[in-house]
mmJSON file of the N, C-alpha and C atoms, coordinates in Angstrom:
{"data_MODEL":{"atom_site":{
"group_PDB":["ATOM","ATOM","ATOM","ATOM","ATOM","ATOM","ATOM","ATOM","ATOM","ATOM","ATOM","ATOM","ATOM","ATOM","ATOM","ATOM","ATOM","ATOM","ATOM","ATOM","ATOM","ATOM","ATOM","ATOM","ATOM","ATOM","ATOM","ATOM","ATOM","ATOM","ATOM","ATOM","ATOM","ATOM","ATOM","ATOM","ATOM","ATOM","ATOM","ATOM","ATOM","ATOM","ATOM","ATOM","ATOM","ATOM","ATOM","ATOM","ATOM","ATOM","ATOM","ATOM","ATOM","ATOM","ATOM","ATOM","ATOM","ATOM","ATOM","ATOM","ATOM","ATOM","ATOM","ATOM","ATOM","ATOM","ATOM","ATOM","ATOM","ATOM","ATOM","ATOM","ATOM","ATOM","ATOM","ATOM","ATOM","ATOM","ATOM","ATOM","ATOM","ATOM","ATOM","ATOM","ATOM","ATOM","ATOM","ATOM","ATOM","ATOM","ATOM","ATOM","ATOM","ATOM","ATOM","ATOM","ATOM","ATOM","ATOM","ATOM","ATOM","ATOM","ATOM","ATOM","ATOM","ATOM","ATOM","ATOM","ATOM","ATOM","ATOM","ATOM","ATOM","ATOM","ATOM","ATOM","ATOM","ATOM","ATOM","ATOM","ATOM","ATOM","ATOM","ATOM","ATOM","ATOM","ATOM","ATOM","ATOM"],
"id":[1,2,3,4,5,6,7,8,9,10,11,12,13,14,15,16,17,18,19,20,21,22,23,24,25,26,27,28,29,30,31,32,33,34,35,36,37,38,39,40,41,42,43,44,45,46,47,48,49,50,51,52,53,54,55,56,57,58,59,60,61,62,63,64,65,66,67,68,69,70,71,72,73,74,75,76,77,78,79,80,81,82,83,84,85,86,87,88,89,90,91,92,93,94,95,96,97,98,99,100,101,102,103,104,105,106,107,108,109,110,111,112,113,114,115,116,117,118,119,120,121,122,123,124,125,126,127,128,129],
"type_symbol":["N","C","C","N","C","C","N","C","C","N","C","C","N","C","C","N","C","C","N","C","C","N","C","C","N","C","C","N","C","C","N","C","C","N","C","C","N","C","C","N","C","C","N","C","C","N","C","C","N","C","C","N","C","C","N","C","C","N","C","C","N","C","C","N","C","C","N","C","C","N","C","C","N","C","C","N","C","C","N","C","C","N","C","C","N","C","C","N","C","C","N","C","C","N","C","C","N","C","C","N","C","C","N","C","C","N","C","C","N","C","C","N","C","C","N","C","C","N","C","C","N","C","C","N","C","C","N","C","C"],
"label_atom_id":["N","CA","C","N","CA","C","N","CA","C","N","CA","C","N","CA","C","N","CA","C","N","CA","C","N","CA","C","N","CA","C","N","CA","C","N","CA","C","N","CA","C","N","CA","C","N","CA","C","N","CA","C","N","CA","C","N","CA","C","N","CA","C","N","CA","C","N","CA","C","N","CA","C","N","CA","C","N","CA","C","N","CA","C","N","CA","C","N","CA","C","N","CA","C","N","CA","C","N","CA","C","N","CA","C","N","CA","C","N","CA","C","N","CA","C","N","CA","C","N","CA","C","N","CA","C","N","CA","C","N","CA","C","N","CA","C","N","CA","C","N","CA","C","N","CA","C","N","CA","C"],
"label_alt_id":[null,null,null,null,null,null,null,null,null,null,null,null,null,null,null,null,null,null,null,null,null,null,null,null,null,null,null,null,null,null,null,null,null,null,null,null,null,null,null,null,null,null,null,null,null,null,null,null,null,null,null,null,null,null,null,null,null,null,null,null,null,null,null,null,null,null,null,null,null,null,null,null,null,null,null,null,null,null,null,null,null,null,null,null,null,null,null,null,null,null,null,null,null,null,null,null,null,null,null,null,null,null,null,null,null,null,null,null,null,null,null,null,null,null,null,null,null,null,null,null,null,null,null,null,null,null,null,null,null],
"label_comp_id":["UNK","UNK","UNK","UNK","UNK","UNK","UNK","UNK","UNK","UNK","UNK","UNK","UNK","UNK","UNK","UNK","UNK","UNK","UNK","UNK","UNK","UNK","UNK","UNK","UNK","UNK","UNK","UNK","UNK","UNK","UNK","UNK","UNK","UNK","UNK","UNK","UNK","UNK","UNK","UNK","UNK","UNK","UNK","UNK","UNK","UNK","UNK","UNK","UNK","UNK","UNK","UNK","UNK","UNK","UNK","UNK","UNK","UNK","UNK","UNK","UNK","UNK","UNK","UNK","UNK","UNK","UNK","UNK","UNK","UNK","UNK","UNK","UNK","UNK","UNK","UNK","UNK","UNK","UNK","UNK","UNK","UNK","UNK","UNK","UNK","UNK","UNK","UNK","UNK","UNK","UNK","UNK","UNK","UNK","UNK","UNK","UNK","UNK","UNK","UNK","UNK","UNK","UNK","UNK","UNK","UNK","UNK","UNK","UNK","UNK","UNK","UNK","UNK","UNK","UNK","UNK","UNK","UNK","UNK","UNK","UNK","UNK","UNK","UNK","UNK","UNK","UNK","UNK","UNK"],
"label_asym_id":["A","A","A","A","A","A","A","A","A","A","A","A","A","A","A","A","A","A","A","A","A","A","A","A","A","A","A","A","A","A","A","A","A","A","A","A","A","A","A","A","A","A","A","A","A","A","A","A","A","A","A","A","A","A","A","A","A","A","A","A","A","A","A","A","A","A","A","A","A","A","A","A","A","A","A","A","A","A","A","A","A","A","A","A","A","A","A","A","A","A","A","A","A","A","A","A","A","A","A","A","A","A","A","A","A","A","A","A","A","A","A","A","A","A","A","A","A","A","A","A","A","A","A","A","A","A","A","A","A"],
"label_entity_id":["1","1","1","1","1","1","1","1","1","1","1","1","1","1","1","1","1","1","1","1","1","1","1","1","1","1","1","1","1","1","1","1","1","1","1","1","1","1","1","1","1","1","1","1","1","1","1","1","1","1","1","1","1","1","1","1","1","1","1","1","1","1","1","1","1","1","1","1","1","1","1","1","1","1","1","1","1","1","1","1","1","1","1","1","1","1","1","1","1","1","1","1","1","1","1","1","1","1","1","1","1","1","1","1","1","1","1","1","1","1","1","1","1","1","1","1","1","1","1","1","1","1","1","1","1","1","1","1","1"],
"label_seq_id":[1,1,1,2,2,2,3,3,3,4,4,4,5,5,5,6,6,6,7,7,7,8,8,8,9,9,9,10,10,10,11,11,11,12,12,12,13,13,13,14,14,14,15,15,15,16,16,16,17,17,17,18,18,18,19,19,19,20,20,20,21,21,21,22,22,22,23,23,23,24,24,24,25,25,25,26,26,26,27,27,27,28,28,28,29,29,29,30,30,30,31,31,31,32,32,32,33,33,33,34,34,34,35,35,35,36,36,36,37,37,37,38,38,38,39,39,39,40,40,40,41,41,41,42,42,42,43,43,43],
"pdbx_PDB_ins_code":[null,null,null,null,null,null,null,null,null,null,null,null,null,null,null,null,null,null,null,null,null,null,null,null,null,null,null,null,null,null,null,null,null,null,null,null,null,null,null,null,null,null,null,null,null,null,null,null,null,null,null,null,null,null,null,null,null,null,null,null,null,null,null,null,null,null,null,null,null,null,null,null,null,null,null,null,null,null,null,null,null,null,null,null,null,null,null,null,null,null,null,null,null,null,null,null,null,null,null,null,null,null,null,null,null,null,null,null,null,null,null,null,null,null,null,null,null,null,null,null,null,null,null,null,null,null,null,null,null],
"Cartn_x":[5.083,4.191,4.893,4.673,5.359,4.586,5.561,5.533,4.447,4.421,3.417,2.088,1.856,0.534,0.171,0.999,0.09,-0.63,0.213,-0.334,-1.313,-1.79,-2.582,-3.7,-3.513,-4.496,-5.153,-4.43,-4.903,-5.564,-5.77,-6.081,-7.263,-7.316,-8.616,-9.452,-8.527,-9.779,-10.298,-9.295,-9.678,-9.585,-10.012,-11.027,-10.147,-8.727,-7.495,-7.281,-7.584,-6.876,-5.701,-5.075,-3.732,-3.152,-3.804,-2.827,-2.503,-3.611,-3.247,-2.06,-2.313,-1.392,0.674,0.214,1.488,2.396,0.966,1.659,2.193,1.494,2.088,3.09,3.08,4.565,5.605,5.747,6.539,6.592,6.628,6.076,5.596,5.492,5.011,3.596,2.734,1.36,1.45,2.339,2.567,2.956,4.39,4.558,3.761,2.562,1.663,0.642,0.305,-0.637,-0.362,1.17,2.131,1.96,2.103,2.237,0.745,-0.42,-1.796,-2.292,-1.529,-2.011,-1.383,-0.19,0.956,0.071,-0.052,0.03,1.604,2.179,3.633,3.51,4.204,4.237,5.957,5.798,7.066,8.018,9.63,10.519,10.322],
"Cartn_y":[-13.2,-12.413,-11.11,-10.96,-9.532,-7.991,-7.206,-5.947,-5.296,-5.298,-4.75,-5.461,-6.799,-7.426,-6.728,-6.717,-5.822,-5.149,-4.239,-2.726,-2.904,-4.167,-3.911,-4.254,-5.437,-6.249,-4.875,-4.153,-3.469,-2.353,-1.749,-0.755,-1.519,-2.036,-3.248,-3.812,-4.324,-5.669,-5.09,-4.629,-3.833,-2.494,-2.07,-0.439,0.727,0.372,0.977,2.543,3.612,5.024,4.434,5.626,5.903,6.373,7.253,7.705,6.72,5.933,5.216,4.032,3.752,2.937,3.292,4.411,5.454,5.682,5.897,5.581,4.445,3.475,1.479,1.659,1.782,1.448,2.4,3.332,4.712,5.289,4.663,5.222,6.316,7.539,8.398,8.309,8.798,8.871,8.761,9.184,9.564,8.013,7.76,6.652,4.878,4.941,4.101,4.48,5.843,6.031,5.078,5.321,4.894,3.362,2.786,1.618,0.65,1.658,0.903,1.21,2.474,2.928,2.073,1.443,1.233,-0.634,-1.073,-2.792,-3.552,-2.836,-3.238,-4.566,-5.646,-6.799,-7.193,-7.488,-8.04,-8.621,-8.408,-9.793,-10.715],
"Cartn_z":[2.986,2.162,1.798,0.33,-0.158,0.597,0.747,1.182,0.193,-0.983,-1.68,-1.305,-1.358,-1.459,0.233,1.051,2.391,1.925,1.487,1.118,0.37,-0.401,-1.297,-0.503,0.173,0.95,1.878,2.591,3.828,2.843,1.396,0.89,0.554,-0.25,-1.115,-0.147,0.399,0.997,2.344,3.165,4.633,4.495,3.477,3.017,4.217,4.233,5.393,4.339,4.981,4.066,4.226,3.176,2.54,3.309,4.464,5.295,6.584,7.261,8.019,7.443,6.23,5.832,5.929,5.705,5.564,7.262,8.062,9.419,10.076,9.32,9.955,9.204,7.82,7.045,7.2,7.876,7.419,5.827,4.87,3.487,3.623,2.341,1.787,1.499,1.631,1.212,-0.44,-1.104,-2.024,-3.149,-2.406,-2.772,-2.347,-1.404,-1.425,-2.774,-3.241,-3.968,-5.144,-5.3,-6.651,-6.302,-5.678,-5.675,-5.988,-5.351,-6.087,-7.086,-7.496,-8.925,-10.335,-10.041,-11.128,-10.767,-9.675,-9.738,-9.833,-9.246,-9.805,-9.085,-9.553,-9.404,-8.366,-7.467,-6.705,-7.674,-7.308,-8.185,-7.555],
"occupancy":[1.0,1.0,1.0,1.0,1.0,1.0,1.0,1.0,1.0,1.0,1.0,1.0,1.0,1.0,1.0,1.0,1.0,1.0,1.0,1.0,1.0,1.0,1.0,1.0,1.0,1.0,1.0,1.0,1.0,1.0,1.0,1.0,1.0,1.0,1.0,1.0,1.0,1.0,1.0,1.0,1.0,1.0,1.0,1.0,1.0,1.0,1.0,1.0,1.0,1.0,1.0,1.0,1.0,1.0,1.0,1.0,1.0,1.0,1.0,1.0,1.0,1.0,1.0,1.0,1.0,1.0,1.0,1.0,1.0,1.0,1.0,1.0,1.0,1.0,1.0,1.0,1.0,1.0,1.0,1.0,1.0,1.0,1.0,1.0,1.0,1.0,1.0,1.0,1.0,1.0,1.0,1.0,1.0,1.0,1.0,1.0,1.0,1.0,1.0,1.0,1.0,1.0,1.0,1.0,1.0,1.0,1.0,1.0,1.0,1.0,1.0,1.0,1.0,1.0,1.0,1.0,1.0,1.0,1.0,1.0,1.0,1.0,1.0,1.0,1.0,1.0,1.0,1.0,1.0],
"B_iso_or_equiv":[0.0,0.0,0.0,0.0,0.0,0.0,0.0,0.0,0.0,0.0,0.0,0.0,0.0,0.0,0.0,0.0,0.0,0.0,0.0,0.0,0.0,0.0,0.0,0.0,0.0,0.0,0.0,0.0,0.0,0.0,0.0,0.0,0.0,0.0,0.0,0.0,0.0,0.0,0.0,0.0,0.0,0.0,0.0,0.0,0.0,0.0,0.0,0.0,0.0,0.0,0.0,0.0,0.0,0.0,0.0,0.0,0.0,0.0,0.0,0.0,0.0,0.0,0.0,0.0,0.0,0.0,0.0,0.0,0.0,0.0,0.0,0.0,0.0,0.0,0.0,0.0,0.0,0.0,0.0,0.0,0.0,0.0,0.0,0.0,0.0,0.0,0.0,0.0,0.0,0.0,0.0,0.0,0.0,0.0,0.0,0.0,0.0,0.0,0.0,0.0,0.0,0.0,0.0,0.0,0.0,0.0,0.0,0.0,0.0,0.0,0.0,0.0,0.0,0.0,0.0,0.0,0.0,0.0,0.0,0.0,0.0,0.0,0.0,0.0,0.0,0.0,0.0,0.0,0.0],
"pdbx_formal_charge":[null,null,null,null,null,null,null,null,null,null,null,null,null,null,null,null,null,null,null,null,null,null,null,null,null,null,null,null,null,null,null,null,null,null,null,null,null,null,null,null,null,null,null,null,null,null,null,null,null,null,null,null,null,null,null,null,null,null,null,null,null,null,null,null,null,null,null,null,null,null,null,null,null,null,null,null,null,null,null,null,null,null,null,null,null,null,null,null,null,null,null,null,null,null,null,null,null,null,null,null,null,null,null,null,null,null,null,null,null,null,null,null,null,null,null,null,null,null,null,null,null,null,null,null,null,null,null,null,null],
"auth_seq_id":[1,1,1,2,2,2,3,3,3,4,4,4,5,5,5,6,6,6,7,7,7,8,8,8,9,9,9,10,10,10,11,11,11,12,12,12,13,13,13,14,14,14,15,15,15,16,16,16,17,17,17,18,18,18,19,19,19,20,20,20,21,21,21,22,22,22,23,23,23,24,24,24,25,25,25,26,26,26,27,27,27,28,28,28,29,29,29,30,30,30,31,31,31,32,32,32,33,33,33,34,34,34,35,35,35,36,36,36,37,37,37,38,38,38,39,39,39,40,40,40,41,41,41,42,42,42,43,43,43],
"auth_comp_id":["UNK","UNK","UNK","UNK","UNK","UNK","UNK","UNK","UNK","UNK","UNK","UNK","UNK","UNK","UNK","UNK","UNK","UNK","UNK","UNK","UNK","UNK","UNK","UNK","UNK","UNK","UNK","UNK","UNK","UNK","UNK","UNK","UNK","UNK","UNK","UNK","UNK","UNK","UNK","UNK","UNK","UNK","UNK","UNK","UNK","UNK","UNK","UNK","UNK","UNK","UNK","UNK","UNK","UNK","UNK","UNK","UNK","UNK","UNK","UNK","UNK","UNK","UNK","UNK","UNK","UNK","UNK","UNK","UNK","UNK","UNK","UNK","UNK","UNK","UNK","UNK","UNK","UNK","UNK","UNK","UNK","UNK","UNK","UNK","UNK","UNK","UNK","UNK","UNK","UNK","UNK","UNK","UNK","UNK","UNK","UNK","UNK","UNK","UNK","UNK","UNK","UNK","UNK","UNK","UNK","UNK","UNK","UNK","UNK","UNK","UNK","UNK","UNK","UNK","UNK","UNK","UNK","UNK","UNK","UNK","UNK","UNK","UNK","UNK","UNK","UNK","UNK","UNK","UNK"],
"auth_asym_id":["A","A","A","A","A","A","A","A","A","A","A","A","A","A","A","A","A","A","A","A","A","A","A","A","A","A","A","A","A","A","A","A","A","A","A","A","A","A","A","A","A","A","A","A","A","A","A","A","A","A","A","A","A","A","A","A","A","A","A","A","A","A","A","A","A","A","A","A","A","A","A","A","A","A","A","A","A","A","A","A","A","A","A","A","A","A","A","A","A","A","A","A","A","A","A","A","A","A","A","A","A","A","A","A","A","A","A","A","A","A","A","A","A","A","A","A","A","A","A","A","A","A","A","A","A","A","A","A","A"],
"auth_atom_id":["N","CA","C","N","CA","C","N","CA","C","N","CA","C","N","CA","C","N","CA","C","N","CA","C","N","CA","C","N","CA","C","N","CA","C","N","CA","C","N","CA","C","N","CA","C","N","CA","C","N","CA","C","N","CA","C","N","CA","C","N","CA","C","N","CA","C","N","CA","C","N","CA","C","N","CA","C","N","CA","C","N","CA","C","N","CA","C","N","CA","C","N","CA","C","N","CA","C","N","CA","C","N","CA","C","N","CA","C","N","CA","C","N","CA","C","N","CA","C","N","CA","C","N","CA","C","N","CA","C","N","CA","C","N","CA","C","N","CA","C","N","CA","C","N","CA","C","N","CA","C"],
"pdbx_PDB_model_num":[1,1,1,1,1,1,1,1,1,1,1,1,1,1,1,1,1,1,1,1,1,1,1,1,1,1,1,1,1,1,1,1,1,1,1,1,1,1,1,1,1,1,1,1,1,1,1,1,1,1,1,1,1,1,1,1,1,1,1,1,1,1,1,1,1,1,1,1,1,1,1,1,1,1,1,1,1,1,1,1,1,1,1,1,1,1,1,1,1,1,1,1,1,1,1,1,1,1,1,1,1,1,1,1,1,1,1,1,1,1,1,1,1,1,1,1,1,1,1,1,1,1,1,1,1,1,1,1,1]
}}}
């Protein structure tokens, strides 16, 4: 499973803040925002 669809899954579906997300992944608060805001699609 892609690294983005986590992030999306644990934001969307399991209602997870941005910041807890930021502490499981090491990521930026910043750059998770970017990543559910844009929908960027995996290669």
């Amino acid at each position: 499973m892609g690294f983005l669809s986590v992030i999306r899954r644990w934001a969307l579906r399991d209602k997870m803040p941005i910041r807890e997300i930021s502490r499981r992944t090491g990521l930026s608060r910043n750059t998770i925002r970017k990543y559910l805001r844009e929908g960027v699609v995996e290669p």
